[in-house]
C-alpha positions as CSV (number, residue, x, y, z in Angstrom):
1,X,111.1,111.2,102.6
2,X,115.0,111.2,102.7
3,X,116.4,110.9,106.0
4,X,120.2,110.4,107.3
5,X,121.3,107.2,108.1
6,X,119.5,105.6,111.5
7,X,122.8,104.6,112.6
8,X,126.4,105.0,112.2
9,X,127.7,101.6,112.4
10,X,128.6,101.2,108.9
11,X,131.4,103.3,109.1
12,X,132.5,101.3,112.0
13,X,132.6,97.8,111.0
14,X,136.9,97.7,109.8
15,X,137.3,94.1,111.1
16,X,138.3,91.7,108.5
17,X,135.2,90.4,107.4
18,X,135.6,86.6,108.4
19,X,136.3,88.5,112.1
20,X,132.8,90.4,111.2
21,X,131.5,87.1,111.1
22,X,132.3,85.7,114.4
23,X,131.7,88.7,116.1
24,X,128.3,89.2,114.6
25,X,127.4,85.5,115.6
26,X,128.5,86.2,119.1
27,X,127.3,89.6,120.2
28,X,123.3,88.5,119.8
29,X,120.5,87.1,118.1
30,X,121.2,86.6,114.1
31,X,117.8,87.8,112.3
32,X,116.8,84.4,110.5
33,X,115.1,86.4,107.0
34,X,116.4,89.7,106.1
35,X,114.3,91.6,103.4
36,X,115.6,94.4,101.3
37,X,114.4,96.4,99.2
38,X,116.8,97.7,96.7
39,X,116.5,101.2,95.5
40,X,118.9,103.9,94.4
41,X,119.6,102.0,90.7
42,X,118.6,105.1,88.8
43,X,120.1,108.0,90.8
44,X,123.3,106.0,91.0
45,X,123.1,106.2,86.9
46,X,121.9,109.9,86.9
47,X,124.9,110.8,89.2
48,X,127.2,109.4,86.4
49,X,125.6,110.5,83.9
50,X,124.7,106.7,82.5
51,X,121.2,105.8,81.5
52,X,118.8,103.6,83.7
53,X,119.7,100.8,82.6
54,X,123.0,101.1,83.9
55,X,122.4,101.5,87.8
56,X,120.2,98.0,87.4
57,X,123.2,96.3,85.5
58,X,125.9,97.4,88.5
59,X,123.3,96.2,91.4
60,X,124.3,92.5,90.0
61,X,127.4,92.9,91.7
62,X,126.1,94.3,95.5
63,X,123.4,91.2,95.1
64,X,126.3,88.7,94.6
65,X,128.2,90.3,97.3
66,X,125.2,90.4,99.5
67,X,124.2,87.0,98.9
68,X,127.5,85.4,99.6
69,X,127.7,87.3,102.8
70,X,124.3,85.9,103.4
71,X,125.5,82.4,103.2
72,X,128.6,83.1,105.1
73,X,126.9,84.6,108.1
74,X,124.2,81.5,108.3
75,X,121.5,83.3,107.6
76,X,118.1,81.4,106.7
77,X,116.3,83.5,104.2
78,X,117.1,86.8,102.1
79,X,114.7,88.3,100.5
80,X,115.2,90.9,97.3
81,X,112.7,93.1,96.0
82,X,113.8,92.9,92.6
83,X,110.4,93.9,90.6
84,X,107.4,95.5,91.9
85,X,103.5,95.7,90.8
86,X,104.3,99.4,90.2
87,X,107.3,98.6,88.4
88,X,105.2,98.1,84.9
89,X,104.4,102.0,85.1
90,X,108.0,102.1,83.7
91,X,109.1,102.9,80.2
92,X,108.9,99.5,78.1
93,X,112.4,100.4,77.2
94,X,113.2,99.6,80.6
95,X,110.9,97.3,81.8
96,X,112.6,94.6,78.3
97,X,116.0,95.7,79.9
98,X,114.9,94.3,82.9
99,X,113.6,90.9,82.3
100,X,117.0,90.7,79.7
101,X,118.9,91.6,83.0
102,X,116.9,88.9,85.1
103,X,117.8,86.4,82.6
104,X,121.4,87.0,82.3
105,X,121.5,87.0,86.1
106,X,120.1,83.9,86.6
107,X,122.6,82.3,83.7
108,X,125.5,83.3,84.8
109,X,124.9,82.8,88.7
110,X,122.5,80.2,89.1
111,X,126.2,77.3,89.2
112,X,127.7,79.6,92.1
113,X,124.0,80.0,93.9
114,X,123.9,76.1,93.6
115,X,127.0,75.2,94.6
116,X,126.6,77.2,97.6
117,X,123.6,75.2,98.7
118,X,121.5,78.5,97.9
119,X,118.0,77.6,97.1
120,X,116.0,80.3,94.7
121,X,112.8,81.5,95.3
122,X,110.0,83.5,93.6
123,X,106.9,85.2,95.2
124,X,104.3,87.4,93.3
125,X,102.8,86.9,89.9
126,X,106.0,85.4,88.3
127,X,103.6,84.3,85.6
128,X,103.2,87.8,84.6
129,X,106.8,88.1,83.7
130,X,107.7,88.5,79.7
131,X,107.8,84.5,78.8
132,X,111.9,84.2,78.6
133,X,112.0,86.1,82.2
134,X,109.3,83.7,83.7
135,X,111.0,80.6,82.5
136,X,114.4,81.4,83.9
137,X,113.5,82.3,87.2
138,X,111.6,78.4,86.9
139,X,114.6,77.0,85.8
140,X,116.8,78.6,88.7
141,X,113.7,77.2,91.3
142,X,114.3,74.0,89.8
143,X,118.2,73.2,89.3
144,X,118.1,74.9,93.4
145,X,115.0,72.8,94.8
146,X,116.6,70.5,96.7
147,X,119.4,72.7,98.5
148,X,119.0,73.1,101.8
149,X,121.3,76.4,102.8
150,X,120.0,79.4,102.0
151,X,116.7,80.2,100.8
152,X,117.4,83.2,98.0
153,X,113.7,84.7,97.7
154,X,113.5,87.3,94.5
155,X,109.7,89.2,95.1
156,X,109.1,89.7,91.2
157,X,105.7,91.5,90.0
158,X,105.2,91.6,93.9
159,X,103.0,93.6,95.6
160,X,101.9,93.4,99.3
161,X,98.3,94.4,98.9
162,X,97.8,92.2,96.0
163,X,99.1,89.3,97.4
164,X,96.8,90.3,100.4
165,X,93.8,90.4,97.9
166,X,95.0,87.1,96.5
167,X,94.9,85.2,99.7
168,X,91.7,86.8,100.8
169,X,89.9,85.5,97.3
170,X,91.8,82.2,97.7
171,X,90.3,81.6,101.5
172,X,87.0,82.6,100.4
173,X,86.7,80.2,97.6
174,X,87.7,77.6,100.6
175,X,84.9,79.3,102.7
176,X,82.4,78.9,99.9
177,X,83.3,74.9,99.1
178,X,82.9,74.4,102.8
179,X,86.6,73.8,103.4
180,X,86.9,75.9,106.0
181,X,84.8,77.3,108.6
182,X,84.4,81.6,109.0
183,X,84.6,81.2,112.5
184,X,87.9,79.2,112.3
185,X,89.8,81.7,110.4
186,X,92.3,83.7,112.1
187,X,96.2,85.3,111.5
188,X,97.8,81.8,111.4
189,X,95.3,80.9,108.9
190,X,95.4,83.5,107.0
191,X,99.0,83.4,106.7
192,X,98.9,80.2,105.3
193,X,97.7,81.6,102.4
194,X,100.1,84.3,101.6
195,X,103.0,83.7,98.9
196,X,105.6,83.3,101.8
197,X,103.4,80.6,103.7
198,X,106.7,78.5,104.1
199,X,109.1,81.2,105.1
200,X,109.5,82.7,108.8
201,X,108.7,86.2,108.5
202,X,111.1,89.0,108.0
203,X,113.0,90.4,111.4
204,X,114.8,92.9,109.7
205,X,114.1,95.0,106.3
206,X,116.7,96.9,105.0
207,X,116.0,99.7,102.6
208,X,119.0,101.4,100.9
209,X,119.1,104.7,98.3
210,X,117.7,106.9,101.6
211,X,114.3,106.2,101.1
212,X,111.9,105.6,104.2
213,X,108.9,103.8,103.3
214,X,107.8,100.2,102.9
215,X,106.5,100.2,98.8
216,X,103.9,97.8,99.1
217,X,106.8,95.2,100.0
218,X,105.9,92.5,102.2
219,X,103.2,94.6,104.3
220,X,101.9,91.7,106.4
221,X,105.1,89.7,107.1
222,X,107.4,92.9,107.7
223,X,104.5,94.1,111.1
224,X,107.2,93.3,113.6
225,X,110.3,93.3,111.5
226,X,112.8,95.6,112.7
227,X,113.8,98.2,110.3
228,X,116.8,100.1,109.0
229,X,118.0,102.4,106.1
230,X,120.7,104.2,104.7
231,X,121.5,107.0,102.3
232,X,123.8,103.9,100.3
233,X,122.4,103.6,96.8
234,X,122.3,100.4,96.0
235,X,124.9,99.3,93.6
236,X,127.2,100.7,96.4
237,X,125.6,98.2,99.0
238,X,127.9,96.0,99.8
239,X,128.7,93.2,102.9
240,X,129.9,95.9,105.2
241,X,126.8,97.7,104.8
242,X,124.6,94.2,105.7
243,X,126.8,93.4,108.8
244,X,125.9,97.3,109.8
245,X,122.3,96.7,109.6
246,X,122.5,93.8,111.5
247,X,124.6,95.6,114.2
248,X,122.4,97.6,114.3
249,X,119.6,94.8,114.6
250,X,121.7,92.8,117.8
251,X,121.2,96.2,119.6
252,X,117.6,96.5,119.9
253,X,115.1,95.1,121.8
254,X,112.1,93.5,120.2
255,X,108.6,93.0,122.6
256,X,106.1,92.4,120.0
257,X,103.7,94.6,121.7
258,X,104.5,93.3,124.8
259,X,106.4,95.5,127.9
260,X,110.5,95.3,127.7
261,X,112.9,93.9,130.2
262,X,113.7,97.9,130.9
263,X,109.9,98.6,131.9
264,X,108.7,98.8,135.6
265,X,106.8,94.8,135.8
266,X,108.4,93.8,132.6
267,X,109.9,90.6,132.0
268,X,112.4,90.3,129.7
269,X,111.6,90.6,125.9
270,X,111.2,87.9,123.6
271,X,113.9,87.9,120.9
């Protein structure tokens, strides 16, 4: 479904961005993992009149923008949905110039990610990857394993309902070797076996390109994650854009199911 943009605040945020900065870290809570999912690559090639493969190739620069913002607003995780399940439906043509894309990303940025203290993650079925792809995103997790800043997470051959199917087969063996009890398993459990089971879950997913739907991207970590969208394709997406979303973020109140501080009885929210 396309929709306008929730909010406006993009077009609001002129401050210098190191003034961004402080002002973000001061008005409210910072979301600790922000998720996007990156769409628009294709239209913003069609609208040129470039192939495909072109809107992928100029998204290399809104992720290095976005992750340097990242850093420089202290956030804790940032999350990309840079290949999906679905994605293999794809022409092969553009599936290879993919995985050749992924590889030169992670050659020419994994020095800058690690000097920046940036840690690199992968979650899905990496091992599904073509072999060259597979090996550099193990190589990035490797030369990045010990930073502590911020944790980069790239969901490649990811899918929320196979990961779900993944950790229900994996808890189930458990079950069946009697390592675990049926009548002990519950949502913190479960959790634990989910590709994410060291990361806080998501409090804000961003999706650009105008889009409003999840994709099968992070389907039980995103249930109380706030989100927000705009009509900015993504190689347009830039560290204004992030600083809008998280405007946008500071200004809501999140009760987990739970009444609000405005609601007759209600205490105030947790945040």
């Amino acid at each position: 479904m396309k929709g306008r943009q929730v909010v406006p605040e993009e077009t609001q945020v002129a401050l210098p961005w190191e003034q961004t900065v402080a002002k973000l870290r001061h008005t409210g809570p910072m979301p600790r993992h922000v998720a996007i999912i990156m769409d628009g690559n294709g239209r913003w090639a069609h609208r040129r009149g470039l192939p495909r493969i072109a809107g992928h190739r100029a998204s290399v620069a809104a992720i290095r923008d976005v992750v340097e913002a990242s850093v420089e607003l202290g956030l804790e995780v940032l999350t990309l949905y840079a290949f999906s399940t679905e994605n293999w439906k794809r022409p092969p043509e553009e599936i290879h110039a993919l995985m050749a894309l992924l590889i030169e990303f992670v050659n020419r940025e994994i020095a800058a990610l690690h000097q920046h203290n940036v840690r690199v993650q992968a979650i899905g079925r990496v091992d599904q990857l073509e072999p060259a792809a597979a090996a550099a995103v193990a190589r990035a997790e490797a030369i990045t394993r010990d930073n502590d800043g911020l944790r980069l997470v790239l969901a490649l051959n990811y899918g929320g309902r196979h990961e779900m199917v993944e950790a229900a087969r994996a808890l189930a063996a458990d079950v069946a070797a009697g390592l675990i009890k049926v009548e002990d398993i519950n949502v913190d459990l479960l959790a634990r076996y989910l590709y994410t089971k060291d990361l806080p879950d998501p409090d804000l997913i961003i999706r650009t390109g105008g889009e409003m739907r999840l994709s099968n991207f992070l389907l039980w970590q995103g249930a109380y994650a706030e989100f927000w969208h705009t009509d900015v394709w993504w190689p347009d997406f830039r560290r204004q854009h992030l600083a809008a979303a998280i405007t946008s973020y500071q200004g809501r109140e999140r009760r987990f199911g739970a009444l609000g501080s405005g609601s007759p009885g209600g205490a105030a929210a947790p945040c």
